[in-house]
N, C-alpha and C positions, 0 to 999 in steps of 0.2 A: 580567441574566438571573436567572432566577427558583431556587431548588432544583428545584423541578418539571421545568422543561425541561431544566435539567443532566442528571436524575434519568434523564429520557425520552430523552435523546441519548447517554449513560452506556447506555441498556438496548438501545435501535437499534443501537450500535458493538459491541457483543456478538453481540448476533443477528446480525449481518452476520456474525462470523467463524463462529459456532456454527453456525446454521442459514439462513441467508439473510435477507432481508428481503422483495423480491419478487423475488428472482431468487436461482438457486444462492450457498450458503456462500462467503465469502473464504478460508476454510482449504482446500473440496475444489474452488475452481475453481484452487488452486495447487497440493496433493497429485497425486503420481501423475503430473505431469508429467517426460519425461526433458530432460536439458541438452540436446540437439537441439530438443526440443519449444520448449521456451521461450525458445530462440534464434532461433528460426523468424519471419523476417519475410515480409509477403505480398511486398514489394517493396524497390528500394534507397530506401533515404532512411525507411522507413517503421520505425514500432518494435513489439518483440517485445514479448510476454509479460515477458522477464525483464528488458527497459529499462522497461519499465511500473511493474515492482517495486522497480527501483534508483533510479527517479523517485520512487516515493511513500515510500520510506526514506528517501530525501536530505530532502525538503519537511519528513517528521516527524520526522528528527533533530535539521533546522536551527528548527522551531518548538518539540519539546522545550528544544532550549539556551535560543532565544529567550525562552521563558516562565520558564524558571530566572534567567538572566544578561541579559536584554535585548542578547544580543548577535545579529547578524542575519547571513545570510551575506553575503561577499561576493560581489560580481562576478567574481571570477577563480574562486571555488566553485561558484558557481551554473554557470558555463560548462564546469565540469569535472566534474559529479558531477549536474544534471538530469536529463539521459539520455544518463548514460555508455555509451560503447563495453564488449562485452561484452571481456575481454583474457583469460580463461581460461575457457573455454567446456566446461569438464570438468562430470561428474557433482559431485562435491564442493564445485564453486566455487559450481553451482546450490546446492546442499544447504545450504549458508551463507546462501546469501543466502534462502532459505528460513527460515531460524531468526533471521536477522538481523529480516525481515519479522513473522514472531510475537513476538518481544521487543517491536518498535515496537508491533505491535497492544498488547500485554499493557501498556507505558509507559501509550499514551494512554488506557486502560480506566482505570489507575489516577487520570491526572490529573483524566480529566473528572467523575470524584467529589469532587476540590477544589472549596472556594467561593469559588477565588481567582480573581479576576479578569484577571491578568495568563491566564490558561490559555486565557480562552476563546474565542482564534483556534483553539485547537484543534479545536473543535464544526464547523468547517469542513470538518475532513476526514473528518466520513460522506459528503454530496454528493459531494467531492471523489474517494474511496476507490471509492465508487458508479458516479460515471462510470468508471472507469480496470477497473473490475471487468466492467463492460460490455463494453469496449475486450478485455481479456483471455478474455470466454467465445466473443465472435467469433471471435478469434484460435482461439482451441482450435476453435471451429467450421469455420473457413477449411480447419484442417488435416486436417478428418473426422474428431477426436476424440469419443468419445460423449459425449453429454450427462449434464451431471450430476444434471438435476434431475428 
């Protein structure tokens, strides 16, 4: 991969949180939600807003490690932590996991300005992040929330 498209996929994962790219920001399609709101599934079996968010933390925690340590998760992780059960459904537990999610955003900004090569499955998670942001303005649509953009 080139600096250039590092440079241009570095500048998209930004945009995506700051102001969108073609569709509403990643910061305010998660701002402003309550821990109801983003517990909120349309149906059983189906996932919420805030399983959406503990999925795409898990993916970019276990591909931060991975790109530091080549260590990969496992299968008993992957089965536990995908898309966990919410188990405390308070105001504060969202609020975490909110801060936890812009930590992750701010990590991978920083990585994908490396010219290291081990990094660069990370470039995967604008598509990635993109789809699931989709997934989440629905959601907030489903439930009559106003739009954000």
């Amino acid at each position: 991969m080139t600096q250039t498209d590092r440079q241009l996929i570095a500048k998209w994962w930004d945009e995506a949180w700051n102001e969108g790219l073609w569709a509403a920001s990643w910061s305010q399609s998660l701002d402003g939600l309550t821990a109801e709101q983003a517990a909120w599934s349309p149906a059983p079996g189906r996932h919420s807003i805030w399983k959406l968010a503990l999925h795409m933390i898990f993916w970019r925690h276990s591909w931060i490690r991975r790109a530091a340590t080549g260590i990969k998760p496992t299968d008993a992780e992957i089965a536990r932590d995908n898309f966990p059960e919410i188990t405390n459904p308070s105001e504060a537990s969202w609020a975490a996991t909110r801060r936890v999610f812009e930590d992750t955003q701010k990590q991978i900004a920083e990585i994908l300005k490396k010219p290291d090569p081990a990094c660069e499955p990370l470039m995967q998670f604008l598509p990635h992040d993109c789809y699931h942001f989709g997934q989440i303005n629905y959601l907030r649509a489903m439930q009559g929330l106003k739009p954000i953009e």
